[in-house]
mmCIF file as Biopython writes it, N, C-alpha, C and O atoms, coordinates in Angstrom:
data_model
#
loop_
_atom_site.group_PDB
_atom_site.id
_atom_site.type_symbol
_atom_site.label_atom_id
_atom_site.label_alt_id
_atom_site.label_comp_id
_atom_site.label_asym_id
_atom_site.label_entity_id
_atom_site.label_seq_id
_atom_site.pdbx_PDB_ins_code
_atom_site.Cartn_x
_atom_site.Cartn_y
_atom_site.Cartn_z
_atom_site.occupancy
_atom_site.B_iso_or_equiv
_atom_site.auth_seq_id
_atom_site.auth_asym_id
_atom_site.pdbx_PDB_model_num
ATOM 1   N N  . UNK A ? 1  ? 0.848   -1.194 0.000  1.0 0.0 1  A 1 
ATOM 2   C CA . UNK A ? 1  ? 0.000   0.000  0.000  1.0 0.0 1  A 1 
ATOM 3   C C  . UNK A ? 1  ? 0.884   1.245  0.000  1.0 0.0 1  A 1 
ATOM 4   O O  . UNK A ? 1  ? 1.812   1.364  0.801  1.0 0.0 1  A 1 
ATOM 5   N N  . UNK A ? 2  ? 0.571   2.203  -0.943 1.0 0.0 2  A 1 
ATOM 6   C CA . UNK A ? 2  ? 1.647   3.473  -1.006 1.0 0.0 2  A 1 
ATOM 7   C C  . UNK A ? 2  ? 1.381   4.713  0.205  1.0 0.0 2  A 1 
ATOM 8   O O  . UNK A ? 2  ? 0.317   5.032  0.734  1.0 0.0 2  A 1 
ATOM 9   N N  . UNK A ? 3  ? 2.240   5.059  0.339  1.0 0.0 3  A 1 
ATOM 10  C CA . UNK A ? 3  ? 2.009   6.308  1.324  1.0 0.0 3  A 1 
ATOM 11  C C  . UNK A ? 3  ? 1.696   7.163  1.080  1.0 0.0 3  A 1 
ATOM 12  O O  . UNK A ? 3  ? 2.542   7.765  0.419  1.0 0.0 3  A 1 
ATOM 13  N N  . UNK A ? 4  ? 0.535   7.873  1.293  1.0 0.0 4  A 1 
ATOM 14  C CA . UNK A ? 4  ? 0.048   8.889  1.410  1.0 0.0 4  A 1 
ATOM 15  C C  . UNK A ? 4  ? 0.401   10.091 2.553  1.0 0.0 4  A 1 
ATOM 16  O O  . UNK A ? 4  ? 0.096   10.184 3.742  1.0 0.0 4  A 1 
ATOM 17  N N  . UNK A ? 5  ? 1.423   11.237 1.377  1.0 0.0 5  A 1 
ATOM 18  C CA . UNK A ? 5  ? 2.196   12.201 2.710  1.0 0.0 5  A 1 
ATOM 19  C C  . UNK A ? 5  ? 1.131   13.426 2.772  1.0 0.0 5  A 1 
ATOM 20  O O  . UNK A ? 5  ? 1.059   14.161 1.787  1.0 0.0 5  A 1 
ATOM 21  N N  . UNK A ? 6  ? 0.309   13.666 3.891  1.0 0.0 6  A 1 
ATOM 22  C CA . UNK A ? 6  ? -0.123  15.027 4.182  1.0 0.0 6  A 1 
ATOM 23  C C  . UNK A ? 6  ? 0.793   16.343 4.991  1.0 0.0 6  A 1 
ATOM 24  O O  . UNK A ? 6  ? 1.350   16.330 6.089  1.0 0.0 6  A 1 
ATOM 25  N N  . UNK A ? 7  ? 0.699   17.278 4.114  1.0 0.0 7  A 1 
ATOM 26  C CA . UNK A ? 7  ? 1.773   18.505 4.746  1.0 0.0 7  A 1 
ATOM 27  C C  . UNK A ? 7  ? 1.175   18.448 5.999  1.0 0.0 7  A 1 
ATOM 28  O O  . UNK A ? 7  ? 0.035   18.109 6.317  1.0 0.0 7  A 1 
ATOM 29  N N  . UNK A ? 8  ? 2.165   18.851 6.697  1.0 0.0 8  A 1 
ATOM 30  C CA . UNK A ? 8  ? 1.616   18.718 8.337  1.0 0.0 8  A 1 
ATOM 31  C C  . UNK A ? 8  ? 1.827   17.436 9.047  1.0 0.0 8  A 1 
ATOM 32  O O  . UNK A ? 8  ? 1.995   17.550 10.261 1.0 0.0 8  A 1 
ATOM 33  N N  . UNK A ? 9  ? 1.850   16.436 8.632  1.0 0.0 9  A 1 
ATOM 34  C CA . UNK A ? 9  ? 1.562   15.388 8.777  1.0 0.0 9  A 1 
ATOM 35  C C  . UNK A ? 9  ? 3.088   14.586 9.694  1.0 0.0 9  A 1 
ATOM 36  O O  . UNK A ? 9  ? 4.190   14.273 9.244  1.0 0.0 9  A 1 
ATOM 37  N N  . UNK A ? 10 ? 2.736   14.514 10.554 1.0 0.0 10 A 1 
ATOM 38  C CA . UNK A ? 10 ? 4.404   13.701 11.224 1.0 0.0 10 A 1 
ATOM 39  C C  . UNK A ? 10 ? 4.148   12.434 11.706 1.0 0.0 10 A 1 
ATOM 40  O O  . UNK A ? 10 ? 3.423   12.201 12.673 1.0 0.0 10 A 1 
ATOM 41  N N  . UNK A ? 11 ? 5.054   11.167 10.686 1.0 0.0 11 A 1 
ATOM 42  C CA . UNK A ? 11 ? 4.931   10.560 11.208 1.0 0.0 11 A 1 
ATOM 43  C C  . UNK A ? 11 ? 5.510   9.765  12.475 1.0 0.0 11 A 1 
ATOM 44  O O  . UNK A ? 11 ? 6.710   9.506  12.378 1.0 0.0 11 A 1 
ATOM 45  N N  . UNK A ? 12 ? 4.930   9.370  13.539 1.0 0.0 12 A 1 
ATOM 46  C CA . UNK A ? 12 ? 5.435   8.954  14.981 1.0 0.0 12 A 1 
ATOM 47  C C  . UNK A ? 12 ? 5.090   7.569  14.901 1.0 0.0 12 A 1 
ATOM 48  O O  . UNK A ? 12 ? 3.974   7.302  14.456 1.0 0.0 12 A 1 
ATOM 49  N N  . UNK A ? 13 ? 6.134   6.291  15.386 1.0 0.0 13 A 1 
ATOM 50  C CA . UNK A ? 13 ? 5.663   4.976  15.343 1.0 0.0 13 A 1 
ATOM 51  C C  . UNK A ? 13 ? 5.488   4.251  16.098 1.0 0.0 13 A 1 
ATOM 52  O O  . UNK A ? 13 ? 5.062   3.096  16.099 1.0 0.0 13 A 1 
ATOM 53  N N  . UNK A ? 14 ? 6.138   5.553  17.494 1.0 0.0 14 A 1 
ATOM 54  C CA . UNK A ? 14 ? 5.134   4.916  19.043 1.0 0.0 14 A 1 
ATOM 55  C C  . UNK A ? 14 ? 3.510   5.064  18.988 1.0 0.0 14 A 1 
ATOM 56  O O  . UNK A ? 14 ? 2.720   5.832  18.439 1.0 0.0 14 A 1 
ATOM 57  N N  . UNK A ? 15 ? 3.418   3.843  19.906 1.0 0.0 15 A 1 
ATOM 58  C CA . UNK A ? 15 ? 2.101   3.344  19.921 1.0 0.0 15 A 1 
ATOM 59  C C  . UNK A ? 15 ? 0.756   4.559  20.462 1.0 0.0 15 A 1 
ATOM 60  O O  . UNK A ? 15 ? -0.346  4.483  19.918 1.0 0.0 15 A 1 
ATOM 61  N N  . UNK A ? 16 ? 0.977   5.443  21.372 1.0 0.0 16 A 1 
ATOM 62  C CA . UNK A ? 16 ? -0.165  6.383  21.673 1.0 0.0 16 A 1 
ATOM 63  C C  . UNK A ? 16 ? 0.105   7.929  20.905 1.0 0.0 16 A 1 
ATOM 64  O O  . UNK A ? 16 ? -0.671  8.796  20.501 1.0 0.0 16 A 1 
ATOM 65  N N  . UNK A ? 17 ? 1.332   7.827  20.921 1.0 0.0 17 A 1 
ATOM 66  C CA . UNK A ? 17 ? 1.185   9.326  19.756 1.0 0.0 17 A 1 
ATOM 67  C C  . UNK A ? 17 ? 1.108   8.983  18.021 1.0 0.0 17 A 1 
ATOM 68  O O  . UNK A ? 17 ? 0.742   9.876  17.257 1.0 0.0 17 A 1 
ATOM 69  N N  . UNK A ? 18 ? 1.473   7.673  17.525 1.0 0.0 18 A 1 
ATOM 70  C CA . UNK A ? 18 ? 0.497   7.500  16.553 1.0 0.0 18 A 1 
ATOM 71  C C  . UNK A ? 18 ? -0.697  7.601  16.092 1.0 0.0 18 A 1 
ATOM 72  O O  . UNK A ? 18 ? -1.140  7.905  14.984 1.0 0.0 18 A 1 
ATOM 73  N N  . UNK A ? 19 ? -1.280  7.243  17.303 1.0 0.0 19 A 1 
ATOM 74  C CA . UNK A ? 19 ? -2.545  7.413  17.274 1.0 0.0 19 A 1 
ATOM 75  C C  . UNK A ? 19 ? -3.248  8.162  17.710 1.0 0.0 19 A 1 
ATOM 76  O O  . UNK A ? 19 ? -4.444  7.916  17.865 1.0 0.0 19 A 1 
ATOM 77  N N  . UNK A ? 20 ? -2.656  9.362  18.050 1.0 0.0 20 A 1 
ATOM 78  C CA . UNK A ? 20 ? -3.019  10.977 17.977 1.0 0.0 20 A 1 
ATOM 79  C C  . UNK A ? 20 ? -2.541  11.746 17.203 1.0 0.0 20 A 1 
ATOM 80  O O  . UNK A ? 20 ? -2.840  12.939 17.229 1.0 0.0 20 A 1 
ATOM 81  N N  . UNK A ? 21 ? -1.438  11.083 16.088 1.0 0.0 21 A 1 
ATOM 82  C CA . UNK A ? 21 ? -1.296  11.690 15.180 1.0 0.0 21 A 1 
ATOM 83  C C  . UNK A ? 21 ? -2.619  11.667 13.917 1.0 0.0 21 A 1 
ATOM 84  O O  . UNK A ? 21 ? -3.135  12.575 13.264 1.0 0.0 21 A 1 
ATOM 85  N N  . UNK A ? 22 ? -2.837  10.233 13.960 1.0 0.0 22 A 1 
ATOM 86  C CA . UNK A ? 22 ? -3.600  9.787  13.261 1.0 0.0 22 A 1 
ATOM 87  C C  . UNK A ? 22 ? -5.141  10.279 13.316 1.0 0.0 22 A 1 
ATOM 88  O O  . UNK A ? 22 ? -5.771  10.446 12.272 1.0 0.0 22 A 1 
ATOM 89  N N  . UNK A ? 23 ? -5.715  10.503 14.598 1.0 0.0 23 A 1 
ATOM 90  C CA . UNK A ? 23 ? -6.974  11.080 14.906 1.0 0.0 23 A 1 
ATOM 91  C C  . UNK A ? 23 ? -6.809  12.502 14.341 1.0 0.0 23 A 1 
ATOM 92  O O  . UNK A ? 23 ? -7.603  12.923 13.499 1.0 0.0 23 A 1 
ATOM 93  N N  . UNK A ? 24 ? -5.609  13.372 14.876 1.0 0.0 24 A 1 
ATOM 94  C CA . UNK A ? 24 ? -5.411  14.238 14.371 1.0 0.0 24 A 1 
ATOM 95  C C  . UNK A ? 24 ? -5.367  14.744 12.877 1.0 0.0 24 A 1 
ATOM 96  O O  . UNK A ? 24 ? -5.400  15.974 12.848 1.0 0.0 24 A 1 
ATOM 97  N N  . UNK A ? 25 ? -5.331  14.431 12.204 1.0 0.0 25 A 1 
ATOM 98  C CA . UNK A ? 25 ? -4.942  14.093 10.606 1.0 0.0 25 A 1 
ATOM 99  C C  . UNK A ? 25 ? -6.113  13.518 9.834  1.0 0.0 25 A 1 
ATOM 100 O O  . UNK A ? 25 ? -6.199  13.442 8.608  1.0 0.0 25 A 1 
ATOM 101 N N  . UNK A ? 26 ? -7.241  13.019 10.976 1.0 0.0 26 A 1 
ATOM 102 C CA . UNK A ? 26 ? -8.205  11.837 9.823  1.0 0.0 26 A 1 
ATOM 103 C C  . UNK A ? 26 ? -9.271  12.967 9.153  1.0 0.0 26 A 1 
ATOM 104 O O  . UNK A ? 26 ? -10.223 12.811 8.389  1.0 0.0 26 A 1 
ATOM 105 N N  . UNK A ? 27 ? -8.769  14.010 9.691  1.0 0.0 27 A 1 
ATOM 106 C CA . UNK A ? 27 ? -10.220 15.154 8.987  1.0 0.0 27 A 1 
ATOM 107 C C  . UNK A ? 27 ? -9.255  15.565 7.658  1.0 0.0 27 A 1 
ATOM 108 O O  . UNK A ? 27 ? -9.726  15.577 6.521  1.0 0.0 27 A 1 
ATOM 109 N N  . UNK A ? 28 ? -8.127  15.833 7.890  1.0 0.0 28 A 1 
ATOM 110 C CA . UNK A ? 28 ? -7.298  16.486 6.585  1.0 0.0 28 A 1 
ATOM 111 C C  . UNK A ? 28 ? -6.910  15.004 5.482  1.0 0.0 28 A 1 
ATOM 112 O O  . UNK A ? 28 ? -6.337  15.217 4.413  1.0 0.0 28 A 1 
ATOM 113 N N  . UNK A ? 29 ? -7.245  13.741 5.842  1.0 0.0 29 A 1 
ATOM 114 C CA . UNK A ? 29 ? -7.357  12.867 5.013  1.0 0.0 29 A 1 
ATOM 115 C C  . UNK A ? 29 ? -8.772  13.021 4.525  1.0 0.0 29 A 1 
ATOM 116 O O  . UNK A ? 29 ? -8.558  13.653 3.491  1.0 0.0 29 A 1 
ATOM 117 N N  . UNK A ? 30 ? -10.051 12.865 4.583  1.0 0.0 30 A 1 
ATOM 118 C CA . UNK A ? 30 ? -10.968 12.937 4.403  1.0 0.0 30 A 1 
ATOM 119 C C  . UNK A ? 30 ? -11.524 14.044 3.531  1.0 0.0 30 A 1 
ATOM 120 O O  . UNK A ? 30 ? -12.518 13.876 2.825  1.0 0.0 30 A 1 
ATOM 121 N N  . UNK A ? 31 ? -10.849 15.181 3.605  1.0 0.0 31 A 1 
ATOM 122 C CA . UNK A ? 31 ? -10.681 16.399 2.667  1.0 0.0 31 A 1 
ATOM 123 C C  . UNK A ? 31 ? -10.392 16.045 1.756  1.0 0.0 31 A 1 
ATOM 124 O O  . UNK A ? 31 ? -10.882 16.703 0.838  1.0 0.0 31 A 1 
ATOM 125 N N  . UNK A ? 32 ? -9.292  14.629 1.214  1.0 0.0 32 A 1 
ATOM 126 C CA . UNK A ? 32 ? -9.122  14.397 -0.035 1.0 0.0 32 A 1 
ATOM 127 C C  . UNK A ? 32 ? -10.017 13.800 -0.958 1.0 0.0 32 A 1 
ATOM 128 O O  . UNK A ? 32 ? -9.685  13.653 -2.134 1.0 0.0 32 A 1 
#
């Protein structure tokens, strides 16, 4: 699956700030 980079977007690959990166970010994915 290819990566999709959003400006802004940082990726973190610890386990709880991933996934506040990710919550963070799911409205500016959804914009696309």
């Amino acid at each position: 699956m290819p990566k999709i980079v959003v400006q802004g977007y940082v990726a973190d690959t610890t386990g709880s700030s991933k996934d506040t990166n990710e919550n963070a970010n799911r409205p500016l994915l959804q914009q696309w």
